[in-house]
C-alpha positions as CSV (number, residue, x, y, z in Angstrom):
1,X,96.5,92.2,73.1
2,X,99.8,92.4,71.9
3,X,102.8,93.9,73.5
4,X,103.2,97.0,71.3
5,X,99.3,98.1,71.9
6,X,100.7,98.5,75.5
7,X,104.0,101.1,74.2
8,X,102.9,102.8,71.5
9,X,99.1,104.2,71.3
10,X,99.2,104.5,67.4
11,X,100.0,101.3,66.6
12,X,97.0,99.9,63.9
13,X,96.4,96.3,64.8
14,X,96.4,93.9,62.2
15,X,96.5,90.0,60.7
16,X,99.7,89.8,62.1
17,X,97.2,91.0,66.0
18,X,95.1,88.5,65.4
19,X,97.0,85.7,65.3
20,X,98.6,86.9,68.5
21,X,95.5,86.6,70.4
22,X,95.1,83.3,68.6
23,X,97.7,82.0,70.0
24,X,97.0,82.9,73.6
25,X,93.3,81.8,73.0
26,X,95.3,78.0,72.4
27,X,96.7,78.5,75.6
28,X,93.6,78.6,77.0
29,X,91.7,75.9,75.6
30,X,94.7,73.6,76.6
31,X,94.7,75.1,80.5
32,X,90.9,75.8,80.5
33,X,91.3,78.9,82.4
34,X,92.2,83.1,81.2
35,X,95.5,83.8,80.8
36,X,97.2,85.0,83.6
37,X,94.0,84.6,85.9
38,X,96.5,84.7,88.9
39,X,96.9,88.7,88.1
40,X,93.6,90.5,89.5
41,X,94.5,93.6,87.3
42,X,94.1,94.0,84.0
43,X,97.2,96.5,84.7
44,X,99.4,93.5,86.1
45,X,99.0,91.8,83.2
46,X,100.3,94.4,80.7
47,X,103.1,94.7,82.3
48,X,103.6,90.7,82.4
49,X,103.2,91.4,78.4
50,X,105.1,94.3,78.2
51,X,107.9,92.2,80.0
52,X,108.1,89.6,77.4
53,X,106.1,87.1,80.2
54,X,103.8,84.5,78.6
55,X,101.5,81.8,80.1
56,X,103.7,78.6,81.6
57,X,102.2,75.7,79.0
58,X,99.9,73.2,80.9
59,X,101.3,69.6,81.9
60,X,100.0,66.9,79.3
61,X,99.8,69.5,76.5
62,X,101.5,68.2,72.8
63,X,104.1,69.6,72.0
64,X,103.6,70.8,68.8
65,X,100.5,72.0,70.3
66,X,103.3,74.1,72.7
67,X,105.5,75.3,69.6
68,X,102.6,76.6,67.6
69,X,100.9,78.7,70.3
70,X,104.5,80.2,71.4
71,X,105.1,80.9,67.8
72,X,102.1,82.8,67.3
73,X,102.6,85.0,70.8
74,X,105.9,85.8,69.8
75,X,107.2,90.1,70.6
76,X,108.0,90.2,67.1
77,X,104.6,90.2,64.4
78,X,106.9,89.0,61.4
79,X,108.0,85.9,64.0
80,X,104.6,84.7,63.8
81,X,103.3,82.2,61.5
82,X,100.1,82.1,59.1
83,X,96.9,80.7,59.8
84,X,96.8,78.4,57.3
85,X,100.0,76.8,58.6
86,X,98.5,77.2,62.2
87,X,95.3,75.6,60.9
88,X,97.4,72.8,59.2
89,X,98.6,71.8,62.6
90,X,95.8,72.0,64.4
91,X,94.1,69.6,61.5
92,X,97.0,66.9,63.3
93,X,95.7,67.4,66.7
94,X,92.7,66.4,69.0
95,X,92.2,66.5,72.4
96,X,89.7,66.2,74.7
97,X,89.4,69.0,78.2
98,X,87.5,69.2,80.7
99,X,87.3,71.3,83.8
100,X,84.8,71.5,87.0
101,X,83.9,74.6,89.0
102,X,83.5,74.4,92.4
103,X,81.7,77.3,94.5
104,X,80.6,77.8,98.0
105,X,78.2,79.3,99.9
106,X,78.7,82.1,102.5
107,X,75.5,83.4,103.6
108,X,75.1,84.2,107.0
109,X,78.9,85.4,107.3
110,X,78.1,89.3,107.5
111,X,75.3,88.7,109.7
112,X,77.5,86.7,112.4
113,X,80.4,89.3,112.0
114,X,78.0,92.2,112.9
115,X,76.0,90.6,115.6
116,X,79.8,89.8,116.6
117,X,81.2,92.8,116.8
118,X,78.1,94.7,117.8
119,X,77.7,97.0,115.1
120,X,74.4,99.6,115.9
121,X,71.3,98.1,113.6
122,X,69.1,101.1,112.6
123,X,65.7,100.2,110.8
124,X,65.6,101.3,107.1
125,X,62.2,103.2,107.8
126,X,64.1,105.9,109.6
127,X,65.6,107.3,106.2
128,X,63.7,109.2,103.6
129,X,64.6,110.9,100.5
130,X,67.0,108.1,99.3
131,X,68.8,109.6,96.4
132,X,71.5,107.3,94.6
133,X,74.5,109.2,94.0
134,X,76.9,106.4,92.6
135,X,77.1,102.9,91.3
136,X,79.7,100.0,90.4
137,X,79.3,96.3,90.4
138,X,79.9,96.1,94.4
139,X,76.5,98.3,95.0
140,X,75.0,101.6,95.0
141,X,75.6,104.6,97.3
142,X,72.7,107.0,98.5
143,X,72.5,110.5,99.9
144,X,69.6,110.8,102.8
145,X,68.1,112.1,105.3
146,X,68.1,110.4,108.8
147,X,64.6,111.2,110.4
148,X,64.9,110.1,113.8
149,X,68.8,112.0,114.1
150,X,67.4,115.5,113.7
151,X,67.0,115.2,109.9
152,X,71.1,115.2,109.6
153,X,72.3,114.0,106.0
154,X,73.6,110.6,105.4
155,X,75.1,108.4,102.6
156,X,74.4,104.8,102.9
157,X,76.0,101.9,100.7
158,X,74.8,99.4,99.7
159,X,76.9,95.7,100.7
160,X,75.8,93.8,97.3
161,X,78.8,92.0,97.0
162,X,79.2,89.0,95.0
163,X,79.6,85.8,97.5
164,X,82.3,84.2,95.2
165,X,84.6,87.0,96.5
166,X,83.9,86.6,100.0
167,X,85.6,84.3,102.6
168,X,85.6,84.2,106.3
169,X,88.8,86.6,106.9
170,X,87.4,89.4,104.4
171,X,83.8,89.9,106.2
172,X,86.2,89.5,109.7
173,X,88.4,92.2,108.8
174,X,85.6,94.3,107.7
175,X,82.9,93.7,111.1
176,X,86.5,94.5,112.9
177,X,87.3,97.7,111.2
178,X,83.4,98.9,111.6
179,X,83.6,98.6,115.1
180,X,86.9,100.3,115.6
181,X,84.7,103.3,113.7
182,X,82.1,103.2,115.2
183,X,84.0,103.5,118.8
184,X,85.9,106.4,117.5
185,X,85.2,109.4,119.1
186,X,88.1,111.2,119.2
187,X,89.4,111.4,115.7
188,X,87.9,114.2,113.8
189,X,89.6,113.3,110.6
190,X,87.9,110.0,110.2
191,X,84.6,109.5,108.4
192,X,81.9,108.7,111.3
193,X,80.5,105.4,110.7
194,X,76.8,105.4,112.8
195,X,76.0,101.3,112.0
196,X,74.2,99.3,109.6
197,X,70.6,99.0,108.1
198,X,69.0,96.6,105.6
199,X,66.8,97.4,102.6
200,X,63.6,95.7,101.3
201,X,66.0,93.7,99.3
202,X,67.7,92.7,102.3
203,X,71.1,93.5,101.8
204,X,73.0,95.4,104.7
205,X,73.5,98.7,103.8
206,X,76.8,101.2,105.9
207,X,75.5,104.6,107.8
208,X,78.5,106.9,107.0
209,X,78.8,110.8,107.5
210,X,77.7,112.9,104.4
211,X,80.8,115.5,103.2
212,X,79.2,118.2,102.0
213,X,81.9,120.1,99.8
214,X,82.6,116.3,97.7
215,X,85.8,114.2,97.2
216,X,89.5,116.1,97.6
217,X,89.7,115.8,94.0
218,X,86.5,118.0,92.9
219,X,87.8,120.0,96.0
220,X,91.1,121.1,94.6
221,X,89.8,121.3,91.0
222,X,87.3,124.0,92.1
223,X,89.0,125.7,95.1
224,X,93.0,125.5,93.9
225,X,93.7,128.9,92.4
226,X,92.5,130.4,96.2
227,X,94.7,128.2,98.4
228,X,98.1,129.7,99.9
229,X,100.3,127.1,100.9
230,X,99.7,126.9,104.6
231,X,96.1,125.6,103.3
232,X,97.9,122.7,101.5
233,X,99.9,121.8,104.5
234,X,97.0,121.7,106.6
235,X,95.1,119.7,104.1
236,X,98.1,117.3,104.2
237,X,97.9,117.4,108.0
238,X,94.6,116.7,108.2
239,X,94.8,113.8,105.8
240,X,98.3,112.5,108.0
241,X,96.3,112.8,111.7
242,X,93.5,110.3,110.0
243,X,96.2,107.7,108.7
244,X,97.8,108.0,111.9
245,X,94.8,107.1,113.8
246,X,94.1,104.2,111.4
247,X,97.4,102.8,111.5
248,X,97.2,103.2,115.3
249,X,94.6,100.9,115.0
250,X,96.4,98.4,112.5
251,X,94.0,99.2,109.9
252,X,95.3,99.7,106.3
253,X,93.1,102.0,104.4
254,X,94.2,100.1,101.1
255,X,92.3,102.1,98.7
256,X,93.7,106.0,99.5
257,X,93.3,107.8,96.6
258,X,92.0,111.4,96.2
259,X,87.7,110.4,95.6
260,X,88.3,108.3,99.3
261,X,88.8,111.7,100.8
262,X,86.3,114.1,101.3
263,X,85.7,117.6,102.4
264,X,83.1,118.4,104.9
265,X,82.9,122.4,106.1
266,X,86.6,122.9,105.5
267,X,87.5,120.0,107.2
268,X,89.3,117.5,105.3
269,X,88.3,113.3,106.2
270,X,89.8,110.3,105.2
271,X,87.0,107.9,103.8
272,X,85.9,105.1,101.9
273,X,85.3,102.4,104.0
274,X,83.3,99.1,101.7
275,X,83.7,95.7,102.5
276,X,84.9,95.5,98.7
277,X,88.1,97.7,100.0
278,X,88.9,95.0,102.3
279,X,89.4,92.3,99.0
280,X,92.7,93.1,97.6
281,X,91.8,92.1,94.0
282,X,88.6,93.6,93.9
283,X,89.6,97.1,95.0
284,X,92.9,96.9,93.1
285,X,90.9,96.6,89.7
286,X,88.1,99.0,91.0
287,X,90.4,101.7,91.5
288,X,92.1,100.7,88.0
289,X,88.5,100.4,86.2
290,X,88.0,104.3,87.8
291,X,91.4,105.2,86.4
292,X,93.3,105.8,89.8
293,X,96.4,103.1,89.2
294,X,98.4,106.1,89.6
295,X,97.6,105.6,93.7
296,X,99.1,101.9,93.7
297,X,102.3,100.9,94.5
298,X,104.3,99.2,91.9
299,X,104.6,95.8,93.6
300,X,100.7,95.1,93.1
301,X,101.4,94.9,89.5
302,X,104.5,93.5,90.0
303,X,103.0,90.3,92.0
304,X,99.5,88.9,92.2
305,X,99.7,87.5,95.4
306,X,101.2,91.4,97.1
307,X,98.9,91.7,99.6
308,X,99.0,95.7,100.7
309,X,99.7,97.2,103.8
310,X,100.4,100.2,106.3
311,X,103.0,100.8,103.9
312,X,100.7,100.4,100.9
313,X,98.6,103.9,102.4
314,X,101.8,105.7,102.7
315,X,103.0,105.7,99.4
316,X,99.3,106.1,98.4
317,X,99.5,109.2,100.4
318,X,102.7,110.4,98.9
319,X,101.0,110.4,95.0
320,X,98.1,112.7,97.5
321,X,100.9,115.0,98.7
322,X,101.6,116.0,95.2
323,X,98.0,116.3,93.9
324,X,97.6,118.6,96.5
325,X,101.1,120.4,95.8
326,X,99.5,120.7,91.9
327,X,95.7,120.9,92.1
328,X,95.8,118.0,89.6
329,X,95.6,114.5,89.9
330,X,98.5,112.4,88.5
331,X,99.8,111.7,85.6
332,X,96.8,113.8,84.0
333,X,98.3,113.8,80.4
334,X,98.5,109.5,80.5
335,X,95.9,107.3,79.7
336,X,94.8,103.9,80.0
337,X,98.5,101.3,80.7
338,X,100.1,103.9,79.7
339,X,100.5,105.2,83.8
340,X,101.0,101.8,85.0
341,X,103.6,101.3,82.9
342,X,105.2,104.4,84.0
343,X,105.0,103.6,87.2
344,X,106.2,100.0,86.8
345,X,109.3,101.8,85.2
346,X,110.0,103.7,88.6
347,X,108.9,107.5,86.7
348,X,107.3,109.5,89.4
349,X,105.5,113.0,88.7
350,X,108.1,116.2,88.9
351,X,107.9,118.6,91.8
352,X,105.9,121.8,91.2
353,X,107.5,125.1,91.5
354,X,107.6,126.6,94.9
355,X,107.1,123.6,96.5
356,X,108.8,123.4,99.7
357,X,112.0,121.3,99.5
358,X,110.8,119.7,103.0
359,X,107.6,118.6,101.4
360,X,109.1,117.6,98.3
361,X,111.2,115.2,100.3
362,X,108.1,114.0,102.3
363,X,106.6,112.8,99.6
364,X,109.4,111.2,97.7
365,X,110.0,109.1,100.8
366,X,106.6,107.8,100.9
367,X,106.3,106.8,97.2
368,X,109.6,104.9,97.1
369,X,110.0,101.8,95.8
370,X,111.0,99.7,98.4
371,X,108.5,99.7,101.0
372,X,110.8,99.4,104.1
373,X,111.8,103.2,102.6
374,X,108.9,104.5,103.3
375,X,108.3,106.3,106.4
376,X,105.4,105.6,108.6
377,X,102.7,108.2,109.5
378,X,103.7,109.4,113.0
379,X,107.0,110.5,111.1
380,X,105.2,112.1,108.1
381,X,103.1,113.8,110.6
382,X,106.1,115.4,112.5
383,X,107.7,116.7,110.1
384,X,104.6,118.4,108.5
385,X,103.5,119.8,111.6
386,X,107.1,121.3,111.8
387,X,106.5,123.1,108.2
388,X,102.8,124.7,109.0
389,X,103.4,128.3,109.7
């Protein structure tokens, strides 16, 4: 896509669009590859547009193959040549590619990491009434009922992730952060993890606690109008004790966002723990497929190989401490590049009325650029604690 689809939503494409993409389409018949494949967003790679960034050409590539491709990807439409004097060079060139893929197999990994780490195996006969309740390309999630635990109510999700995103470190880091959850007993604001089960298909499936009241966001969109602002600071207390307790633990959520909270009888948990959180690219374009870009720090677009952190949750937590400020989530009136854009920019949403200057300061801190800036949860927590009347 051209740059001006990604800065002005009425722009009408035209000839002048298509030999745009026909010039990045050269690029990657010479390479063999997607542009920019080294950006796992499509929301990284706008930006690389919007910035005037184009693919390096590839080494051995003609050069008049070079100069025809840059011409037709230039910023400016009228810059960019014809196709019939595109096709006239093109007529002057052959070339032959090729290119080999290589994959690997990883089965067995997950099944090591739990026996490993001695995650609690439950047989998948003790659930009934399996109802799926939502769906993406990394699995399902169900809503049941756990006969033999005094018919409590239970989501389980499904592990069907694709092997070609999966290495040694990612299932590691997941087995590792299962176990921490499991042994948790002392932090209410954490979803309780129970162990794992497999299905007739055989894939593992996670035992988590069921919220009853849904996701923060469907929480404050039904429940705002009645909530004074002591509720809100509690909320963000609640929220703060869970990161805290996480971080504790070196464990970076990494996907915070307002639908990986939940709300179970007034009590509000941090959740959302999938192996597919624990692969940087996957749950970076996950949460941008859902919409949610407006959670993720700027340097994720800003490099492809940012691998998030600590930090990442706090500023992640900063875009919740306004959502809960407004009862809205961010950047509602945006759509599509338009918010990563805006964020790439440095714009931040605008305090709310009434909003205590403390809080407003909180949150400012966290979302900051620089992520040596931003505070860390112990501090947030402090000062919250010292606004709750």
């Amino acid at each position: 896509m051209e740059p001006k689809c990604f800065v002005d939503q009425t722009y009408k494409r035209n000839p002048k669009s298509d030999v745009y993409s026909y010039g990045v389409i050269l690029w990657e018949i010479s390479s063999g590859r997607k542009p920019f494949q080294r950006f796992k967003s499509r929301e990284a790679i706008a930006i690389q547009i919007f910035s005037g960034n184009r693919e390096k050409p590839v080494e051995g590539t003609p050069s008049e193959y070079i100069e025809l491709y840059t011409q037709c990807w230039d910023g400016v439409p009228d810059k960019r040549p014809e196709m019939k004097t595109a096709l006239s060079i093109i007529n002057q060139l052959e070339q032959k590619y090729s290119n080999k893929n290589i994959s690997r197999s990883l089965k067995g990994l997950l099944d090591i990491a739990i026996f490993d780490n001695h995650i609690n195996y439950h047989d998948y006969n003790e659930f009934s009434d399996i109802t799926k309740i939502d769906e993406d390309e990394f699995g399902s999630v169900y809503k049941s009922v756990w006969n033999k635990n005094d018919g409590l109510t239970i989501v389980l999700k499904c592990l069907k992730v694709k092997e070609d995103y999966l290495n040694e470190w990612i299932v590691q880091n997941f087995a590792n952060k299962l176990h921490i959850l499991q042994n948790n007993c002392v932090q209410e604001n954490i979803i309780k993890f129970y162990g794992v089960t497999k299905d007739p298909d055989g894939y593992y499936n996670t035992i988590f606690q069921y919220a009853e009241e849904g996701d923060l966001h469907s929480y404050l969109e039904f429940n705002f109008s009645n909530l004074q602002w002591n509720d809100k600071l509690h909320m963000a207390q609640q929220i703060a004790e869970g990161l805290k307790f996480l971080h504790k633990n070196n464990i970076a959520h990494c996907d915070l966002n307002s639908n990986s909270i939940v709300v179970h009888k007034g009590k509000v948990i941090v959740a959302g723990f999938g192996i597919s959180e624990q692969m940087n690219e996957v749950s970076l374009s996950r949460s941008i497929a859902r919409k949610l870009q407006a959670y993720i720090e700027p340097q994720c677009f800003k490099e492809p190989s940012y691998k998030r952190d600590l930090r990442s949750d706090v500023y992640s937590f900063g875009v919740i401490l306004w959502e809960i400020s407004s009862g809205r989530p961010p950047f509602n009136g945006l759509e599509g590049f338009s918010i990563t854009i805006h964020i790439f920019k440095g714009n931040r949403e605008t305090p709310i009325v009434d909003t205590p200057p403390k809080y407003v300061e909180i949150y400012t801190q966290c979302w900051d650029e620089d992520p040596v800036k931003r505070p860390t949860m112990p501090a947030v927590l402090d000062i919250l604690n010292g606004l709750i009347i």
